[in-house]
Z-matrix of the N, CA and C atoms (Angstrom, degrees):
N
C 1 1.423
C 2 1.516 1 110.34
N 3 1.609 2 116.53 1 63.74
C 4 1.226 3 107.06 2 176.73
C 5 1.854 4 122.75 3 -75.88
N 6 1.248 5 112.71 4 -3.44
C 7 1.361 6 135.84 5 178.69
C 8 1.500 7 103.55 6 -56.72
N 9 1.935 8 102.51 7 -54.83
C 10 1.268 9 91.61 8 -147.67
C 11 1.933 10 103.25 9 -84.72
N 12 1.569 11 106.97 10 156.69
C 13 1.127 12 134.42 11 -149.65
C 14 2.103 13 93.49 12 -106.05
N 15 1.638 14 95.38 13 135.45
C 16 1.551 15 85.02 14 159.33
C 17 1.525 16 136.90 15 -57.22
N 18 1.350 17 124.99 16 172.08
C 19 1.408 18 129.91 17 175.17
C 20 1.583 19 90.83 18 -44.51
N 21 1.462 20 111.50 19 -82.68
C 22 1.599 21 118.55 20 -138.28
C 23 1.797 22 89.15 21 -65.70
N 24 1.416 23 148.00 22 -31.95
C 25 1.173 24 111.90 23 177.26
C 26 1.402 25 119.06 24 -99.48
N 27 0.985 26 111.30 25 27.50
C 28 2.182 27 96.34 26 156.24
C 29 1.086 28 105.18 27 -66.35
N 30 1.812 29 105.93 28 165.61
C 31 1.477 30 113.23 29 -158.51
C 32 1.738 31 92.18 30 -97.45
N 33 1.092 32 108.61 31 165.90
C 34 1.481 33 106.00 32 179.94
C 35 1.826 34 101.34 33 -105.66
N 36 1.636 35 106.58 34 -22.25
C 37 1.233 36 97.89 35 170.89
C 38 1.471 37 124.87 36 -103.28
N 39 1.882 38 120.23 37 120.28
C 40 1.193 39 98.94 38 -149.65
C 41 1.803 40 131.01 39 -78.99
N 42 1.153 41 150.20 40 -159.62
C 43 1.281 42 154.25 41 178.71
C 44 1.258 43 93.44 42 -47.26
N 45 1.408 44 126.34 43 160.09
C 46 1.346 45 138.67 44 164.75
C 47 1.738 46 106.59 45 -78.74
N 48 1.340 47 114.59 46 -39.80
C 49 1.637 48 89.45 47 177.84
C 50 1.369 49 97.58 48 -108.09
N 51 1.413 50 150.03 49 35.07
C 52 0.924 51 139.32 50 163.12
C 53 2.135 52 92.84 51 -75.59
N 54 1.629 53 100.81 52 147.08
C 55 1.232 54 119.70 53 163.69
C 56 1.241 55 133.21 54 -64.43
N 57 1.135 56 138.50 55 119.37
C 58 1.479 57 132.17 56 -170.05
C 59 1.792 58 93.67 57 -87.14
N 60 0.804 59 137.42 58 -54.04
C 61 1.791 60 158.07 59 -167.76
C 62 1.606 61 94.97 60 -92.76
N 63 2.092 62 78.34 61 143.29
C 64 1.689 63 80.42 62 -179.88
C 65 1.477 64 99.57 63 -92.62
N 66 1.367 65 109.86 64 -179.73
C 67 1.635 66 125.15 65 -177.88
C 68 1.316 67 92.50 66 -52.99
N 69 1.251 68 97.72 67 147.76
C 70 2.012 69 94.51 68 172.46
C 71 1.322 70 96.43 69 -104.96
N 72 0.922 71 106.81 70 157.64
C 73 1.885 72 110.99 71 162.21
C 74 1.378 73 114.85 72 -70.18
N 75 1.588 74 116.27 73 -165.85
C 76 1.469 75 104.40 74 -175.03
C 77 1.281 76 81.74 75 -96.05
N 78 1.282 77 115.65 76 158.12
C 79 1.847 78 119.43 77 155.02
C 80 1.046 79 112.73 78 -79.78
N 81 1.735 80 135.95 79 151.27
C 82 1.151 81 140.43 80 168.41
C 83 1.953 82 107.10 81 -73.16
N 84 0.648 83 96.95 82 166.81
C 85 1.896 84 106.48 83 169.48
C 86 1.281 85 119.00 84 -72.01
N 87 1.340 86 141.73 85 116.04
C 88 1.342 87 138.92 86 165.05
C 89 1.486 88 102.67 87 -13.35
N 90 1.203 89 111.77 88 141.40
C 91 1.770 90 123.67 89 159.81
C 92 1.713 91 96.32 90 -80.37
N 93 1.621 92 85.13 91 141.64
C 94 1.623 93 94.14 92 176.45
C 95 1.728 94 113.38 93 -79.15
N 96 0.974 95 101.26 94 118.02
C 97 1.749 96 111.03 95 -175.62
C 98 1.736 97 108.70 96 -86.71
N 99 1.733 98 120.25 97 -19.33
C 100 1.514 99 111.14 98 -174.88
C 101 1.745 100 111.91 99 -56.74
N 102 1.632 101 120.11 100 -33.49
C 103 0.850 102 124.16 101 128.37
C 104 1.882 103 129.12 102 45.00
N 105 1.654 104 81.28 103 -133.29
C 106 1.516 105 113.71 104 169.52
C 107 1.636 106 106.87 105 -69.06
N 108 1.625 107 127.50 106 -32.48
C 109 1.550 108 112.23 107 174.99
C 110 1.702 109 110.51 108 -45.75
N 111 1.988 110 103.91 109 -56.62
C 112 1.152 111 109.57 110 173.23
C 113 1.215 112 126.06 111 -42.77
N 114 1.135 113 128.42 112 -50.17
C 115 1.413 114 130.26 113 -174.92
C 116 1.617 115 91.83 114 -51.50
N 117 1.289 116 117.25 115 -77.48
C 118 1.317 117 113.27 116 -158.33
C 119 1.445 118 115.54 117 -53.64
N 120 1.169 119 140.49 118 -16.15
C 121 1.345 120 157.75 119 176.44
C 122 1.246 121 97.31 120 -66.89
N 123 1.211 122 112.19 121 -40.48
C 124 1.691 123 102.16 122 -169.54
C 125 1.275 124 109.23 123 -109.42
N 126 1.448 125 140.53 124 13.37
C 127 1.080 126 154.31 125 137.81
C 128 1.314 127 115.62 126 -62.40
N 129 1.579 128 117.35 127 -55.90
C 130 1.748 129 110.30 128 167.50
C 131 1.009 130 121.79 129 -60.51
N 132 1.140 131 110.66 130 -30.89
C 133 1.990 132 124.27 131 176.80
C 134 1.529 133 100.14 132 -53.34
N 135 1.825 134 110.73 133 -50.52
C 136 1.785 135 111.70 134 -165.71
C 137 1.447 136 95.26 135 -80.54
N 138 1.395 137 129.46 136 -15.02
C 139 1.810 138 108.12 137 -177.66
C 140 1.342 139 84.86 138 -117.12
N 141 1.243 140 132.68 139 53.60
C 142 1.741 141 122.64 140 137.97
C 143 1.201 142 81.40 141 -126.24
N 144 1.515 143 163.22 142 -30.37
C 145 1.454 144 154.22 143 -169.95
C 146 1.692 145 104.27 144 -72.02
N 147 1.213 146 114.22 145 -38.34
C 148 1.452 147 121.14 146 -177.77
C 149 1.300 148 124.72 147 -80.84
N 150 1.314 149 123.05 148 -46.37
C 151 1.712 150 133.92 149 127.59
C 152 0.776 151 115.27 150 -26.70
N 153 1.446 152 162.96 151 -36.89
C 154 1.537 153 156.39 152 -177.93
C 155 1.384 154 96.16 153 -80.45
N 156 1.529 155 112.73 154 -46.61
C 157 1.557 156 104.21 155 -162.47
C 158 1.677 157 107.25 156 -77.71
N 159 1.145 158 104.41 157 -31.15
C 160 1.345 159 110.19 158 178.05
C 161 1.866 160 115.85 159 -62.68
N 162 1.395 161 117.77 160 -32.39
C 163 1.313 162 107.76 161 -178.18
C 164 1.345 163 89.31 162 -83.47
N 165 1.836 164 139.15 163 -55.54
C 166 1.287 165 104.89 164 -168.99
C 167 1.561 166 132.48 165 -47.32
N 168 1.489 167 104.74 166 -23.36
C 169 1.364 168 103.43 167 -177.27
C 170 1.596 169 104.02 168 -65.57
N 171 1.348 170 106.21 169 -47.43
C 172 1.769 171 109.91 170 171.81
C 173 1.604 172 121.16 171 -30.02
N 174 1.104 173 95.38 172 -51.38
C 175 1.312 174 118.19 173 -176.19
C 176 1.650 175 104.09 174 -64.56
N 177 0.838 176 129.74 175 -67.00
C 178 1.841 177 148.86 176 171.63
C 179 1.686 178 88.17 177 -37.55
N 180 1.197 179 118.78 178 -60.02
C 181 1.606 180 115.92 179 -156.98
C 182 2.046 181 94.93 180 -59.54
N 183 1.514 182 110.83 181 -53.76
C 184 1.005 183 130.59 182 -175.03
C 185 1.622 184 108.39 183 -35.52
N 186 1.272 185 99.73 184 -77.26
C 187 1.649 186 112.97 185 162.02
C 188 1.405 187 117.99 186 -19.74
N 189 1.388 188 118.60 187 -69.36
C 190 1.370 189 136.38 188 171.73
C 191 1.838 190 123.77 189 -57.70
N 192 1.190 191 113.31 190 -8.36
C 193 1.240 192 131.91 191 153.37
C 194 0.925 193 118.86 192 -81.22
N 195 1.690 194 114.89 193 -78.82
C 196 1.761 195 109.52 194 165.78
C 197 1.546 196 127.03 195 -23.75
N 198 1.208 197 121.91 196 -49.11
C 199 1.118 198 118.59 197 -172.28
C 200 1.752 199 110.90 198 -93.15
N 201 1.200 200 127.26 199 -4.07
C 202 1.284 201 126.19 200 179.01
C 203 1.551 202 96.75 201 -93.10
N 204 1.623 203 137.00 202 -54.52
C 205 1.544 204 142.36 203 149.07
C 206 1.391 205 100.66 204 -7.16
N 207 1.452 206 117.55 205 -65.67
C 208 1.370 207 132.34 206 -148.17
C 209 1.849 208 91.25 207 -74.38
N 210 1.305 209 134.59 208 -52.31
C 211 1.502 210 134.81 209 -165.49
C 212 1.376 211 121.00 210 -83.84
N 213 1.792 212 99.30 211 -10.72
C 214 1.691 213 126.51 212 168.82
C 215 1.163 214 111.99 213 -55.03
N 216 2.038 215 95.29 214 -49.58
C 217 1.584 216 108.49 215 -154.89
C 218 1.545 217 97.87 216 -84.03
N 219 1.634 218 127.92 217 -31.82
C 220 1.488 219 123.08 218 158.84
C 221 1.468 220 120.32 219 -30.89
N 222 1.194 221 90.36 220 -60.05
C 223 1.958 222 105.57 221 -163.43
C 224 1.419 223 101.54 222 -64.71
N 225 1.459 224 127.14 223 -35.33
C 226 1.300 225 126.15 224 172.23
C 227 1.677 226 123.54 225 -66.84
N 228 1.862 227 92.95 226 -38.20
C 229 1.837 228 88.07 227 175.93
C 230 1.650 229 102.33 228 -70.81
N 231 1.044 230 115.91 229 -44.66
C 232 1.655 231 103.56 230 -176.56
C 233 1.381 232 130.62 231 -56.16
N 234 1.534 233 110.36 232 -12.63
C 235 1.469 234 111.72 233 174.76
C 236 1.441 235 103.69 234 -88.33
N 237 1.693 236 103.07 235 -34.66
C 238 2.037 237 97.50 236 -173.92
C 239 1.785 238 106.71 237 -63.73
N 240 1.655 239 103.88 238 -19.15
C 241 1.244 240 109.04 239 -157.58
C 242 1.772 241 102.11 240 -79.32
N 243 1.749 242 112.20 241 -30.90
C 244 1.272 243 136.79 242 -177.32
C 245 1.507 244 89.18 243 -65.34
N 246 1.098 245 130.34 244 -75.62
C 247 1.586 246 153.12 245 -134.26
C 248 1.929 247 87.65 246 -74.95
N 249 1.347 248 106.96 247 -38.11
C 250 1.650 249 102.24 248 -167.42
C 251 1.711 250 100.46 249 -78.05
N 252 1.769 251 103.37 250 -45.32
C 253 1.671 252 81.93 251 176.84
C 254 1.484 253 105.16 252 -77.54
N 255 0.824 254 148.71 253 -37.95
C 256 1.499 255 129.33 254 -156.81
C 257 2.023 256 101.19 255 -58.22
N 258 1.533 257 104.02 256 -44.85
C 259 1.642 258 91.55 257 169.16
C 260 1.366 259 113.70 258 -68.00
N 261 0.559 260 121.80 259 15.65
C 262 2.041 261 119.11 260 -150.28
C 263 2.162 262 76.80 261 -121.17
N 264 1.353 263 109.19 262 -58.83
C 265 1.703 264 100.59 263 164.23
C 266 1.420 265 147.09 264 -48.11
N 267 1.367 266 94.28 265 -47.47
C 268 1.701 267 124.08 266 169.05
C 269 1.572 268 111.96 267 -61.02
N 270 1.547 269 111.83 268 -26.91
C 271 1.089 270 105.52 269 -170.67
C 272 1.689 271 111.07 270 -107.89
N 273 1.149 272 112.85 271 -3.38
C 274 1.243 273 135.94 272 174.88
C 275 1.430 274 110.07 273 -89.40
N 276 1.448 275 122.35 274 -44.85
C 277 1.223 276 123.13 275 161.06
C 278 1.400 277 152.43 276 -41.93
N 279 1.712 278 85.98 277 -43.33
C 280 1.853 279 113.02 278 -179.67
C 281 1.821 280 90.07 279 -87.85
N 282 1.347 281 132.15 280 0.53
C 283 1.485 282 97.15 281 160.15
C 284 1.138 283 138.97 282 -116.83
C-alpha cells in the first residue's frame, strides 16, 4: 500500500470529481392526485345535495305539524265549546 497516505496528511478538501451525494436512484413519477381530488369533490357535492334534501324534508315535516297542532287545537275548542253548552243546557233546564 504505497498509495496510502498518513492520518495528518489527507486532504480535508475532497477530489474535484469525487461525489459529495450518493447515486440517487431513479425516482418514480408523482401519483396522479386529479383523481382522488375528484372523488372528493363529488362527495362534498353528494353531502351538500343530501343536506338540502334533508332540511327541506325538515321543513315539510314542520309544516305538517303546524298544521295538524293547529286542527288538534280546533277539535279541542269544539268539544270545550260542546261540553260548555251542554252544561250551559243542563243547567238551564233544572230551573
Amino acid at each position: 500500500m504505497p498509495d496510502a497516505r498518513p492520518p495528518e496528511r489527507r486532504p480535508i478538501v475532497p477530489d474535484p470529481d469525487t461525489s459529495l451525494t450518493r447515486a440517487r436512484r431513479p425516482s418514480q413519477p408523482m401519483p396522479r392526485l386529479w383523481p382522488l381530488r375528484l372523488i372528493v369533490f363529488l362527495l362534498v357535492i353528494a353531502l351538500g345535495a343530501v343536506t338540502w334534501f334533508a332540511w327541506q324534508e325538515h321543513q315539510r315535516f314542520e309544516d305538517q305539524l303546524r298544521q295538524l297542532t293547529g286542527e288538534m287545537s280546533n277539535v279541542h275548542a269544539r268539544f270545550d265549546a260542546e261540553e260548555a253548552g251542554a252544561t250551559a243546557w243542563k243547567v238551564s233546564s233544572r230551573a
